[in-house]
VEXDREN-2710 file (C-alpha; in Angstrom, 1 decimal):
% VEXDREN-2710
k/r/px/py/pz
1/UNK/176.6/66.6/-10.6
2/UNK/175.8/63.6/-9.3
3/UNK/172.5/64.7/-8.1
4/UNK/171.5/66.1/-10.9
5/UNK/172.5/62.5/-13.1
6/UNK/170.3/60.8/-10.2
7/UNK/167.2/63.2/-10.9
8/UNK/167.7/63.2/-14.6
9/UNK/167.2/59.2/-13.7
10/UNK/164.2/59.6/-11.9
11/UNK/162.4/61.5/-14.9
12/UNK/163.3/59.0/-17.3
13/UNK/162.0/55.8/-15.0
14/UNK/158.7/57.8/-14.2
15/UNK/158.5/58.5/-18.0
16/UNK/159.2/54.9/-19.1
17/UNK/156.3/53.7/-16.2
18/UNK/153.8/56.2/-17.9
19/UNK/154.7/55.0/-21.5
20/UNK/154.2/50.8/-20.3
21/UNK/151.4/51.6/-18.6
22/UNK/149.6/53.3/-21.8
23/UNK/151.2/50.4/-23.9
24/UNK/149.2/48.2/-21.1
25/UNK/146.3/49.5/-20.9
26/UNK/146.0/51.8/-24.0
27/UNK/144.2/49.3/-26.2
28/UNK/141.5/48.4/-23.8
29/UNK/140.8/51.9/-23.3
30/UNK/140.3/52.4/-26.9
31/UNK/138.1/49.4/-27.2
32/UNK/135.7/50.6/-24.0
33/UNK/135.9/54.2/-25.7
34/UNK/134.7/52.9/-29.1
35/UNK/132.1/50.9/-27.5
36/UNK/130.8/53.6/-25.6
37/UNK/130.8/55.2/-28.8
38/UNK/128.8/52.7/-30.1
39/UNK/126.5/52.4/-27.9
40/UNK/125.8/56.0/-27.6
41/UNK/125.2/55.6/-31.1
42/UNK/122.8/52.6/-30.9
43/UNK/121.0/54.7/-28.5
44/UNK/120.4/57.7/-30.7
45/UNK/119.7/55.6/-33.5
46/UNK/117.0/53.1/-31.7
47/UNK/115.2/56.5/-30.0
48/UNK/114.5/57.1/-33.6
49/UNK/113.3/53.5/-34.5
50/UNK/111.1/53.4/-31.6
51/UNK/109.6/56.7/-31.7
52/UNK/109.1/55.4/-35.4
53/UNK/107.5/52.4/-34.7
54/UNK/105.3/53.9/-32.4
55/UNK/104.0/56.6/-34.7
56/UNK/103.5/53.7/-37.1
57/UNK/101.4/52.0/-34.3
58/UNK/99.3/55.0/-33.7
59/UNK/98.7/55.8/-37.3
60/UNK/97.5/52.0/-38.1
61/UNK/95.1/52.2/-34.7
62/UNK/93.4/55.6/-36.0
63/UNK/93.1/54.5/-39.5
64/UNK/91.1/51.3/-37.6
65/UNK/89.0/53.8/-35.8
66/UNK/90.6/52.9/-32.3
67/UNK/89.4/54.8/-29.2
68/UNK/91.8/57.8/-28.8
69/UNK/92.9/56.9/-25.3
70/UNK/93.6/53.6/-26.0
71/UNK/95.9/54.5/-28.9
72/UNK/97.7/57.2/-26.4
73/UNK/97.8/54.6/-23.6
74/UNK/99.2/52.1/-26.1
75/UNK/101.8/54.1/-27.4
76/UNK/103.1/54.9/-23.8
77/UNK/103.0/51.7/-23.2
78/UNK/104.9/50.5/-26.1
79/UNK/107.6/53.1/-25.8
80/UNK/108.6/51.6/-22.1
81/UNK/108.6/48.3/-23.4
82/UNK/111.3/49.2/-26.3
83/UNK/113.4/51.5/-24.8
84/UNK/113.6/49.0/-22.2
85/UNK/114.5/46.0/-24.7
86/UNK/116.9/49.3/-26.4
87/UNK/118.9/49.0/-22.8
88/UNK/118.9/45.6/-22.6
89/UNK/120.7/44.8/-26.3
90/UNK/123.2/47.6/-24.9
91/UNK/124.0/45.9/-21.8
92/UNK/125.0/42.9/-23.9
93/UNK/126.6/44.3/-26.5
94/UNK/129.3/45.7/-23.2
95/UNK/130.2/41.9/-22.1
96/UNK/127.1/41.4/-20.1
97/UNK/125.5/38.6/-20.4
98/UNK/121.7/37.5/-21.4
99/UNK/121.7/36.2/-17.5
100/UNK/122.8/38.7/-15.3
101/UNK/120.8/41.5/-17.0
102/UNK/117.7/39.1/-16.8
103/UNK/118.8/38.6/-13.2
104/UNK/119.2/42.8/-12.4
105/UNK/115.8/43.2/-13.9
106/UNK/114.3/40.8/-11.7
107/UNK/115.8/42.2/-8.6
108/UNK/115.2/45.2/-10.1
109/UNK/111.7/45.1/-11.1
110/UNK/110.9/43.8/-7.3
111/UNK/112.6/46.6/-5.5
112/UNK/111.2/49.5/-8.2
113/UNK/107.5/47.4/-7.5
114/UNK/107.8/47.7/-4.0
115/UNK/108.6/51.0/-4.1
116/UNK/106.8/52.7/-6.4
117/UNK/103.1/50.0/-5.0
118/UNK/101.5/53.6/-6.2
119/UNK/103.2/53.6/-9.7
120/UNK/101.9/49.8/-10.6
121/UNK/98.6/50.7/-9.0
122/UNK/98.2/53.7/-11.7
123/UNK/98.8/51.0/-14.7
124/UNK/96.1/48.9/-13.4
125/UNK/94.0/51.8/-12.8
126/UNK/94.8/52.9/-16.7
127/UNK/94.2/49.5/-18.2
128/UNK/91.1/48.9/-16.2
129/UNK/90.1/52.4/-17.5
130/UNK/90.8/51.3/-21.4
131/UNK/88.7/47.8/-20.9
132/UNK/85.9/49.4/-19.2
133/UNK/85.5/52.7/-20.6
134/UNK/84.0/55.0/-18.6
135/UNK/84.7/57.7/-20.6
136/UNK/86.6/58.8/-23.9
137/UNK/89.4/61.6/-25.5
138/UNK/87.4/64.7/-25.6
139/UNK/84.9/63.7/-23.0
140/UNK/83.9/66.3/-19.9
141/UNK/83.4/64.3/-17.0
142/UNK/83.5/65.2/-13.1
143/UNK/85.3/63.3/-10.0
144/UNK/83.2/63.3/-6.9
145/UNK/85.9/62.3/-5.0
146/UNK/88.2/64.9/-6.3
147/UNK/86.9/67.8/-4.7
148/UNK/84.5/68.0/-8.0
149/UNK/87.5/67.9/-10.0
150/UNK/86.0/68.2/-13.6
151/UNK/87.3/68.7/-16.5
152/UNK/87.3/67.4/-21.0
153/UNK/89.6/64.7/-21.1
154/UNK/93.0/65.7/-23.1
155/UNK/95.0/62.6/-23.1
156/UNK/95.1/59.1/-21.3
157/UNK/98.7/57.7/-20.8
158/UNK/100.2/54.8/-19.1
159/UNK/100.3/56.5/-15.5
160/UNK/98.1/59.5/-15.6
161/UNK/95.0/61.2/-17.5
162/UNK/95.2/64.7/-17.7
163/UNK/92.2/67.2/-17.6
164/UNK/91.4/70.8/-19.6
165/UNK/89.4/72.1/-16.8
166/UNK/87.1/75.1/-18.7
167/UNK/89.5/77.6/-17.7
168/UNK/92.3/75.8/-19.7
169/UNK/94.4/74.5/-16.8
170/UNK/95.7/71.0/-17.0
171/UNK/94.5/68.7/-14.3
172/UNK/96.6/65.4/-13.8
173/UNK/95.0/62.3/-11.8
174/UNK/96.3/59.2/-11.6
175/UNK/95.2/56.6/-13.0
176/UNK/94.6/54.2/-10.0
177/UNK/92.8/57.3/-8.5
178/UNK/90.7/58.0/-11.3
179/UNK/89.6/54.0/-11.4
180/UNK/88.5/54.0/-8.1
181/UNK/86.6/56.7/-8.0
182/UNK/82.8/57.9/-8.7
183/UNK/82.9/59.8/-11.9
184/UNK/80.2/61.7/-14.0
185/UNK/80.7/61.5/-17.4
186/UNK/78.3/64.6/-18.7
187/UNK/79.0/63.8/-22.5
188/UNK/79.1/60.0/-23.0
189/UNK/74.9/61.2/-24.4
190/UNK/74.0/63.2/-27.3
191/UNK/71.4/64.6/-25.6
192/UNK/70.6/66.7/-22.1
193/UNK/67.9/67.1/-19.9
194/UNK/67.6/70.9/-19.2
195/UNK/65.8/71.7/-16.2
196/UNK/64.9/75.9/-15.3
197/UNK/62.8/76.4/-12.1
198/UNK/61.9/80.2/-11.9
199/UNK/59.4/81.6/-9.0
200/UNK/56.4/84.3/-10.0
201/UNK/54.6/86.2/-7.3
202/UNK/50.9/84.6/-5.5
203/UNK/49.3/87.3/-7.6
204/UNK/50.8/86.9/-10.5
205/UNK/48.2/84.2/-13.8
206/UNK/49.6/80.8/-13.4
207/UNK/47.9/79.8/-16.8
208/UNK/49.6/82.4/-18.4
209/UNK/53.2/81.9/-17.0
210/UNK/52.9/78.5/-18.3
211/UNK/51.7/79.8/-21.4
212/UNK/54.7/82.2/-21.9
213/UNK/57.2/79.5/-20.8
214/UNK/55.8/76.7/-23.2
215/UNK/56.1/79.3/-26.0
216/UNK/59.4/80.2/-25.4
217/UNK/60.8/76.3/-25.6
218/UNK/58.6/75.7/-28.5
219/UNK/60.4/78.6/-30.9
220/UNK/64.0/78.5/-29.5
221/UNK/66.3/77.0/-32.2
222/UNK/67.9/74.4/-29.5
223/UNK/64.9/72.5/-27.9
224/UNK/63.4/69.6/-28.9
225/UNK/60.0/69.2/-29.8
226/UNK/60.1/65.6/-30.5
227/UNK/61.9/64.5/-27.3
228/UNK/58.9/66.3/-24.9
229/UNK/58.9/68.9/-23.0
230/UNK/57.4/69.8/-20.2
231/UNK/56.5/73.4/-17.9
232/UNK/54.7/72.8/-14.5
233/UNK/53.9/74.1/-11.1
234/UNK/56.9/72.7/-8.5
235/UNK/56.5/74.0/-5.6
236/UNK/54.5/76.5/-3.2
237/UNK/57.1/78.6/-2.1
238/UNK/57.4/81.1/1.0
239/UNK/57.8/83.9/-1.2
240/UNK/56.9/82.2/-4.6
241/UNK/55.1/79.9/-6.9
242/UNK/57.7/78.3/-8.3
243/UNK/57.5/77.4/-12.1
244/UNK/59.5/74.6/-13.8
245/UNK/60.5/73.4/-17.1
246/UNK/62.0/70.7/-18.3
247/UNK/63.2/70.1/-22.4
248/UNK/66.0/68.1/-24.2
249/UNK/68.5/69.9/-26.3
250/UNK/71.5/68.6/-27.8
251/UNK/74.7/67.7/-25.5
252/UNK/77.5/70.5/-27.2
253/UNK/74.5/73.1/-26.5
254/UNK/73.4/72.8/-23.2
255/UNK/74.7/75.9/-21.7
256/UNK/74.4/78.2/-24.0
257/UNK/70.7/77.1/-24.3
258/UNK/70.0/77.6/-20.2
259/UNK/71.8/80.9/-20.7
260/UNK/69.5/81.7/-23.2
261/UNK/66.6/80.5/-21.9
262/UNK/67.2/82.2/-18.4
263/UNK/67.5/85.9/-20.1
264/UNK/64.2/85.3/-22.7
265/UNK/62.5/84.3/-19.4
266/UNK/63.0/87.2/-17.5
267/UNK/62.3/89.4/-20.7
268/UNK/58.9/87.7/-21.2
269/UNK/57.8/88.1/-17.6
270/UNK/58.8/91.6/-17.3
271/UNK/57.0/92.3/-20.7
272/UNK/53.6/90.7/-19.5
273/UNK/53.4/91.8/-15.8
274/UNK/54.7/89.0/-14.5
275/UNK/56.4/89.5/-11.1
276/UNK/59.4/87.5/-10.4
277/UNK/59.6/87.7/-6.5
278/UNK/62.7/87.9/-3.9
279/UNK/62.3/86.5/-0.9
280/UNK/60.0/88.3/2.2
281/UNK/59.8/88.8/5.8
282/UNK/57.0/90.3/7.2
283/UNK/56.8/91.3/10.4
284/UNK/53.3/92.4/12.2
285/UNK/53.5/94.1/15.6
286/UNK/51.3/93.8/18.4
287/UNK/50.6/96.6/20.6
288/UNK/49.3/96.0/23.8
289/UNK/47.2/98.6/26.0
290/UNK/48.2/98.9/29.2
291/UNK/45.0/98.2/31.8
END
C-alpha cells in the first residue's frame, strides 16, 4: 500500500515539474513561435515586393531602350541586393541588433570573398562586359579560347552568360572567363563579306568562268551591287585554277546565301562545260633497257 501511495507521489511531482516548467517557459515559446511566424511571413511577403520591384525596374529600362543584357544583369543584381537587405530587417526584427548583423556580414563577406575569389571575379568580368560591350542579347559570337565555343547570346546575368549554340543547347561561361578572353562577335555588323573560292580544270575558259560567276552574284536576290563585288583568279593550283569571289550580303543572310551560291555554281559550270577538278597524281614510269 505504501508503495503504491509513494508511486502515486512520484507521478504527481513529475506532473507538477512538467506543468511549471510550461508555465516557465510556455510564454516565450509562444512569443519565438509567433515571431517565426512572422518572419516567415515577412519573407513571403518581401519575395513578392522584390520580384515586384524588379519587374518594375526592368519594364522602366526597356521602355528607355536599355541594352537587354544590362537590364538582365541589373535585375540580378538588384535581386541580391534586396533579398539581402530582406534578411537583414529579419535578423533585427529576432532581437539582433543593427551591429552584430553588420559585424556577421563583414566577417562574412570576407570569408564567402576569399572563398568563392572565382565568384567576385565573374561580377567584375560581368560589369566589365556591360561597360564595354563587346557584344549584345541576341548576338552570335565565338570564344577562341573556349575550344571555339560559339554560340547567340540568350541572357547575361550577374555571374554567368549563357549561350544557344545552333543546335539549341545552352552554353554557360562565366563571366570573368568570358572577359578575359578573345571573342568574335560575327553580328555586331549589318553586313558580311562572303568569300567562295572554287577550282576549274587548266583546260577549262577562264574568261568565261568569270563571266558565269559575275552573273550569278549580279541576279541573286541577296548580293549587293552597291557594296562591290568582286570574282578573280587566286591561285595556280596543283590540280586547279582556282576561282574566287568576293560580295556583301546582309548579316541574318549570310549562310543561306553561300549555300545558295555554292549549288548555282556548280549548276552553271556543269551546264557550260566547265570542269571542276579533284585533286591528281600522276605517275610516269621509266623503263630502263638492260645493256
Amino acid at each position: 500500500m505504501e508503495q503504491e501511495v509513494q508511486e502515486v507521489q512520484e507521478v504527481k511531482n513529475l506532473v507538477d515539474r512538467y506543468q511549471q516548467y510550461f508555465s516557465d517557459y510556455l510564454p516565450g515559446l509562444t512569443r519565438f513561435g509567433l515571431k517565426v511566424v512572422i518572419a516567415l511571413l515577412v519573407f513571403v511577403g518581401g519575395r513578392k515586393v522584390i520580384q515586384w520591384v524588379v519587374n518594375l525596374i526592368k519594364a522602366s529600362m526597356q521602355k528607355a531602350s536599355v541594352d537587354k543584357g544590362v537590364i538582365q544583369f541589373t535585375g540580378s543584381l538588384l535581386r541580391v541586393v534586396l533579398y539581402a537587405l530582406l534578411v537583414f530587417n529579419i535578423a533585427t526584427n529576432f532581437g539582433v541588433k543593427e551591429s552584430s548583423v553588420a559585424a556577421l556580414l563583414g566577417t562574412a563577406g570576407v570569408t564567402v570573398g576569399l572563398a568563392l575569389q572565382g565568384g567576385l571575379a565573374n561580377i567584375a568580368g560581368g560589369i566589365m562586359l556591360l561597360i564595354f560591350k563587346p557584344f549584345q542579347v541576341g548576338d552570335y559570337i565565338i570564344i577562341a579560347q573556349q575550344n571555339d565555343c560559339e554560340g547567340t547570346v540568350y541572357k547575361m546575368e550577374i555571374c554567368y552568360t549563357t549561350l544557344i549554340s545552333i543546335d539549341n543547347k545552352h552554353i554557360v561561361i562565366p563571366n570573368g572567363t568570358l572577359s578575359s578572353s578573345i571573342i568574335t562577335n560575327v553580328t555586331a555588323r549589318d553586313l558580311r563579306k562572303l568569300e567562295i573560292k572554287v577550282g576549274i580544270s587548266y583546260d577549262a575558259d577562264i574568261k568565261k568562268a568569270k563571266a558565269i560567276l559575275e552573273d550569278i552574284l549580279h541576279n541573286d536576290e541577296d548580293t549587293r551591287d552597291d557594296e562591290g563585288m568582286v570574282v578573280f583568279v587566286d591561285e595556280l593550283g596543283e590540280s586547279a585554277v582556282i576561282m574566287g569571289l568576293r560580295v556583301w550580303v546582309a548579316t541574318e543572310k549570310y549562310w543561306p546565301a553561300r549555300w545558295r551560291l555554292n549549288e548555282l555554281i556548280k549548276e552553271a559550270f556543269d551546264a557550260n562545260g566547265i570542269e571542276i577538278p579533284y585533286n591528281q597524281l600522276q605517275i610516269h614510269v621509266k623503263k630502263e633497257t638492260g645493256k
